[in-house]
C-alpha positions in Angstrom: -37.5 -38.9 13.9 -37.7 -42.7 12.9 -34.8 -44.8 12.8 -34.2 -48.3 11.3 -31.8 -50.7 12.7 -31.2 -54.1 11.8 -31.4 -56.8 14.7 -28.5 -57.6 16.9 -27.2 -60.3 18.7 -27.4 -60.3 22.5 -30.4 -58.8 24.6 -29.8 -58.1 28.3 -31.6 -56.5 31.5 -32.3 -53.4 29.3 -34.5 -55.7 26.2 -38.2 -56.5 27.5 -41.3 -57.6 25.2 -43.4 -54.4 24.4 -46.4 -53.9 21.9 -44.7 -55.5 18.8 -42.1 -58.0 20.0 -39.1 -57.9 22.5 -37.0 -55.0 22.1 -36.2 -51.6 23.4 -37.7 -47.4 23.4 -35.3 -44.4 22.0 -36.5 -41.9 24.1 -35.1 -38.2 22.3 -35.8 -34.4 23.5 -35.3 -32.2 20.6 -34.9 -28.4 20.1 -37.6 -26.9 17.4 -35.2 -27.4 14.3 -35.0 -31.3 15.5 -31.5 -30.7 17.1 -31.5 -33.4 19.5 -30.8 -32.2 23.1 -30.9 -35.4 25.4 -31.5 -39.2 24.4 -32.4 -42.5 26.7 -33.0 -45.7 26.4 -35.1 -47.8 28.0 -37.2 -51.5 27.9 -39.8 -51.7 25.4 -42.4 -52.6 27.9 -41.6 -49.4 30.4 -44.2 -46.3 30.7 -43.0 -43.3 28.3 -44.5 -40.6 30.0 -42.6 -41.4 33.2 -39.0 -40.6 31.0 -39.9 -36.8 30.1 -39.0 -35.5 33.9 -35.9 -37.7 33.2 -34.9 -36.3 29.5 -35.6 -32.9 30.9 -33.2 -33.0 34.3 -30.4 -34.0 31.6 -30.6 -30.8 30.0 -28.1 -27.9 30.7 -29.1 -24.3 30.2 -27.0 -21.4 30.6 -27.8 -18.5 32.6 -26.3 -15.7 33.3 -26.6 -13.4 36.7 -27.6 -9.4 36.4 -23.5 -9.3 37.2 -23.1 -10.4 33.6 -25.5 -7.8 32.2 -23.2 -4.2 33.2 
């Protein structure tokens, strides 16, 4: 998914120079129809594979016990 948004005022802790200019990573965990099922953000300079443990803990499933199944 590829979103476009037009630059905004301000910055903050959470901006940091990254590959092509200061800004900052949408980080999304989708279903497989694209239904998005968690989102982060982080500085554009941080390490992307160290947010999937992250995206994934955010994540609720619903189980059900073999109580449920009589």
């Amino acid at each position: 998914m590829t979103g476009l948004f037009p630059p905004g005022k301000g910055g903050g802790e959470e901006v940091a120079y990254g590959g092509k200019g200061k800004g900052i990573l949408i980080h999304t965990l989708t279903e497989g129809n694209g239904m998005p099922l968690a989102n982060a953000t982080t500085p554009a300079n941080g390490n992307e594979r160290e947010q999937v443990l992250p995206l994934l803990d955010k994540i609720k499933l619903k189980t059900s016990t073999l109580d449920n199944w009589r």
